[in-house]
N, C-alpha and C positions, 0 to 999 in steps of 0.2 A: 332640485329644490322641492320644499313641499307647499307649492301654493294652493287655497284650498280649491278647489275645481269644481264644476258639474256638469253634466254628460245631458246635452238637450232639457238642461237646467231643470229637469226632474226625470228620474227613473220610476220607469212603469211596471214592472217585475210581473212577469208572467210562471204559470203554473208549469210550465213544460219544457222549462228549460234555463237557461243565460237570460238573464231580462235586456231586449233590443230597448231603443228610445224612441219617442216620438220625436218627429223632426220641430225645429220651431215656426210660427206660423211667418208668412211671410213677411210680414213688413217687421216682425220683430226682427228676424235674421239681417234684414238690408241695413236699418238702423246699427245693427252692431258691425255690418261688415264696412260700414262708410266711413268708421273710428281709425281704418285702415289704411295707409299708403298702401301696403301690399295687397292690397283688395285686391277683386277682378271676376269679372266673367264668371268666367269657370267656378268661383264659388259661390253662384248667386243661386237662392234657393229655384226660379225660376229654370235656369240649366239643368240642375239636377235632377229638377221634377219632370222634364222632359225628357229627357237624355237615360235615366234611367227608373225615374219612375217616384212618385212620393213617398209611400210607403217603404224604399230602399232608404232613404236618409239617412241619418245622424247628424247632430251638431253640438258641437263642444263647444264650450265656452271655459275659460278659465280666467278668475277673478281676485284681486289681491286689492283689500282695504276700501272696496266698490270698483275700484277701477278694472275695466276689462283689460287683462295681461294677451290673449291668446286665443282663436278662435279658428274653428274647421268645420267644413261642411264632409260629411265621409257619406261616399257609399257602399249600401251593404249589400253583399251577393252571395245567399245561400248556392253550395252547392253540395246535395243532397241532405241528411235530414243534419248531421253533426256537425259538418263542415262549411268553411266557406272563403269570403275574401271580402276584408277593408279596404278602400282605395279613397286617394286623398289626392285629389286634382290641384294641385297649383297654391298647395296650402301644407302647416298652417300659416296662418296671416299674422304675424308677432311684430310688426312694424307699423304702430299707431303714428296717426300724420303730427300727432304733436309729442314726439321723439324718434328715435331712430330704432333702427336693427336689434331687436330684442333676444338676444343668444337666450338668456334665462329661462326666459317662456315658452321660445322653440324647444329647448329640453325636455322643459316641464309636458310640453302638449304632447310630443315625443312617448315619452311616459307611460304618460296617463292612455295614450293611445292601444301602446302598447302590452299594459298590464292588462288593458279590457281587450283586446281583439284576439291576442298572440298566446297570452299566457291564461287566460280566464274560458277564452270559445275555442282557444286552438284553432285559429284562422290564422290566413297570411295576409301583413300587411303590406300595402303598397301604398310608398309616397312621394308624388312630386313636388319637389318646391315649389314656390315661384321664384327664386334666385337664379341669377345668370354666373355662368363661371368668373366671368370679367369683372364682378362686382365686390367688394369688399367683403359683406357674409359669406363670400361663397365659401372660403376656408376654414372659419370656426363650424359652418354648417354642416361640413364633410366632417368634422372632427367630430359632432358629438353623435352624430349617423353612423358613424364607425365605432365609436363608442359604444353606442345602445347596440350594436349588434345588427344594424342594416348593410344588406348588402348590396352593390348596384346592380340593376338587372337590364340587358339590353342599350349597352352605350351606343350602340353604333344609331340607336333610334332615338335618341337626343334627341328636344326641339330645338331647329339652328335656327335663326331670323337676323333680320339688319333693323336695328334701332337708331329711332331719329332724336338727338335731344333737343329738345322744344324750351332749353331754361334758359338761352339767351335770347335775345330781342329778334323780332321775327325777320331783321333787314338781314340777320348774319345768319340766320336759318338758310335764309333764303339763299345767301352768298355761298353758302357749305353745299348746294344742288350742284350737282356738274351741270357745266358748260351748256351740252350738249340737251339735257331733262330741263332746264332752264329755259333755253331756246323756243322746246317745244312748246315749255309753260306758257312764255309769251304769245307765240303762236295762237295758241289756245284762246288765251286771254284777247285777243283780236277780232275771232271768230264771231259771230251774233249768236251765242251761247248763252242760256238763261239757266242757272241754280237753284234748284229749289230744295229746302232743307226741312226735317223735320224728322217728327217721332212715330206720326202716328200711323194706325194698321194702314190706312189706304194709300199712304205713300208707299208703307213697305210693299203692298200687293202690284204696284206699280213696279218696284225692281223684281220682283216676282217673275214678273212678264217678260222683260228684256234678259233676266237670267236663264229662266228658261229655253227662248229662243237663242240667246248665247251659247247654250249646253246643246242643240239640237244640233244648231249650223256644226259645232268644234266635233260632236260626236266625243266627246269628251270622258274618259269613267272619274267618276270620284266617289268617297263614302259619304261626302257630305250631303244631309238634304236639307233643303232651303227648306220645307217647310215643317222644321222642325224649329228653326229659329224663328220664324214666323208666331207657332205656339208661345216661342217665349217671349215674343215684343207682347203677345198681348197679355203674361202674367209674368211680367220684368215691374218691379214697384216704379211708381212717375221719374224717381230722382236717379234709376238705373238703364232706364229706357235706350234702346239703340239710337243711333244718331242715322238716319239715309240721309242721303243725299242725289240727286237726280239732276245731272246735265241736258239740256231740251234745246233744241231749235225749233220755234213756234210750240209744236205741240208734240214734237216726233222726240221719244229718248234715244240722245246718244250714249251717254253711259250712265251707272249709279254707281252705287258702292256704300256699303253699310260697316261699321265702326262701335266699340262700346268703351265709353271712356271712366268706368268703375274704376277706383284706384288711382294711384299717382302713374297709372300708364295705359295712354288709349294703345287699342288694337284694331287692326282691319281685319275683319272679320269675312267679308262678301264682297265681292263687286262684280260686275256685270258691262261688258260693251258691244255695243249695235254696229255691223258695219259703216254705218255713216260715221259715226263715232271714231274709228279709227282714222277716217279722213281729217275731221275736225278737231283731233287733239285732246276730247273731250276729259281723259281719264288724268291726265297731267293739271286739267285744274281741278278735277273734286278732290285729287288728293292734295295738292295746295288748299283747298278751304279747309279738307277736313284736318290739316296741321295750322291751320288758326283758329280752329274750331277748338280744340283739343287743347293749344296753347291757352286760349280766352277762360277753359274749364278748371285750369291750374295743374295739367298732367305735365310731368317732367319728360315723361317719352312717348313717342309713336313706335307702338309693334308694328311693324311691315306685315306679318302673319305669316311669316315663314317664307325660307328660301331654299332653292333645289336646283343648284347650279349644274349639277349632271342631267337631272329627270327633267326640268323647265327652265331653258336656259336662255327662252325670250323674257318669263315674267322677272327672271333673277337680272336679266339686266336694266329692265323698265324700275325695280327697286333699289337696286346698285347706284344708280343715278339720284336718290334722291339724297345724299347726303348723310347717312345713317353710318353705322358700325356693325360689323357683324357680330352675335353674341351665340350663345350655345348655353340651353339651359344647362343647370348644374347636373341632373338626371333622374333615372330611377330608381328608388331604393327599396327592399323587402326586405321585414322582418318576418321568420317562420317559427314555427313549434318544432321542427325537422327541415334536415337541407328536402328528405322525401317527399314532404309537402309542399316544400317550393317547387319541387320538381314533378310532381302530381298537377298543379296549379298551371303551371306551362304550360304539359303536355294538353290539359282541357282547352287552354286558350286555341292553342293550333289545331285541334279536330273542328272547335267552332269555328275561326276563321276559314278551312276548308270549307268547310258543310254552305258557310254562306257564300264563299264565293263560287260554289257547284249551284246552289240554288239562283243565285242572282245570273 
């Protein structure tokens, strides 16, 4: 359809080439992504400015009769002076909280993405939904994705997770907990445990501390770094802020765990536990607060944050227990100018991941 659109709601057209866009400033962006059930994280202009940088940005907006139809945060990655790559995290967002599942406008955003990145710069695009195979879009969304000419790329690297729904009353939330994660909730809930909740940096710099030493004891690898999320609690707008949370006895943490509930679905994001903490149960109750927490905010689900029952098959079962569904996002899809540049694209992806994992 032809809804009228605009590309970081003004083009700036430069003398040297495709005119890039400015990104929108931040609280203009949050404002538009909180119109959103399918909001989240991942598209908040704070992620992006850390994660890949400000000046990579884009954001789209597309609008019909004032009302905002469609919205995406994209970033952009020159690779060398002609070339390069779109990428569209967990977006776009075409399901405003007051209606449902917007096929039309995911087309539309679809599109418009595509005429400017694929057919106008001769890049490749990359885009993940935010839909789960188990959910109702997931089928017209695969149809018009195959339609526009996207194709999946790397199924076997899905994001898988167990989701908790949080729409019924919290007594039968609580009854849907195995037996077993129950028990030890109670447990928990016995202990002389003190909760302490909050947004702001000196909490976070407190799970900082126990994550850390967590990472040291485990010798753990991961790509994650804490203190990348840290930059974005402090330029997250007030009404996107992470949620920590911090289990204590007197004064000693036993565990934390950090969460961002943008959108009609919080996530766990982080968490962190102290050995005393595993004696005291402590992680079985922040993640009960933080599914009341979540419920009280009006989110329909809890992302677990991902599950890895071959690779981590203690966290998979401390998750397994809480009552959730397993789901698997819908995927990854690429549109190209040539299959050759899809496949130019990849092969740079793997020389980089090499090089970093030889330096690291």
């Amino acid at each position: 359809m032809n809804l009228p659109t605009t590309m970081g709601e003004r083009a700036v057209p430069l003398a040297d080439g495709p005119a890039p866009w400015k990104p929108l400033p931040s609280a203009q962006w949050c404002a538009l992504l909180s119109q959103f059930a399918d909001g989240n994280f991942y598209q908040t202009h704070a992620y992006g400015a850390v994660s890949w940088g400000e000046r990579n940005l884009v954001h789209l907006c597309i609008r019909q009769d004032g009302a905002v139809r469609a919205i995406a945060q994209i970033r952009t990655a020159r690779i060398g002076r002609w070339w390069g790559m779109a990428y569209v995290r967990w977006g776009p967002c075409v399901h405003r909280k007051d209606g449902s599942w917007d096929a039309e406008a995911f087309r539309a955003a679809l599109e418009l993405l595509r005429e400017e990145f694929v057919f106008r710069r001769g890049w490749v695009l990359r885009v993940i939904p935010n839909i789960f195979r188990e959910d109702a879009p997931a089928g017209p969304a695969r149809q018009i994705l195959g339609e526009l000419g996207f194709l999946e790329h790397a199924p076997q690297a899905v994001y898988r997770t167990a989701r908790v729904d949080l729409d019924p009353p919290l007594e039968i939330v609580r009854k849907r907990l195995d037996g077993k994660w129950r028990n030890q909730l109670n447990a928990a809930s016995r202990n002389p445990l003190r909760v302490v909740e909050g947004n702001d940096t000196e909490l976070f710099d407190r799970f900082m501390v126990l994550y850390e030493e967590m990472m040291a004891r485990k010798r753990f690898d991961t790509t994650v770094n804490v203190r990348d999320f840290r930059q974005m609690q402090e330029r997250l707008e007030p009404s996107e802020k992470l949620r920590v949370a911090l289990a204590l006895h007197g004064d000693q943490p036993h565990a934390a765990l950090v969460v961002t509930d943008v959108g009609n679905t919080g996530i766990y994001l982080l968490g962190a536990t102290g050995e005393a903490g595993l004696k005291s149960k402590a992680s079985y109750l922040l993640q009960w607060r933080m599914m009341e927490f979540l419920k009280a905010q009006g989110c329909r689900f809890y992302d677990l944050g991902g599950i890895n029952p071959e690779g981590n098959p203690g966290v998979y079962h401390f998750k397994a227990g809480m009552g959730g569904s397993e789901v698997r996002q819908l995927g990854r899809f690429e549109a190209a100018p040539s299959e050759s540049a899809r496949r130019l694209l990849h092969w740079a992806e793997r020389i980089r991941k090499l090089l970093h994992r030889l330096r690291r």
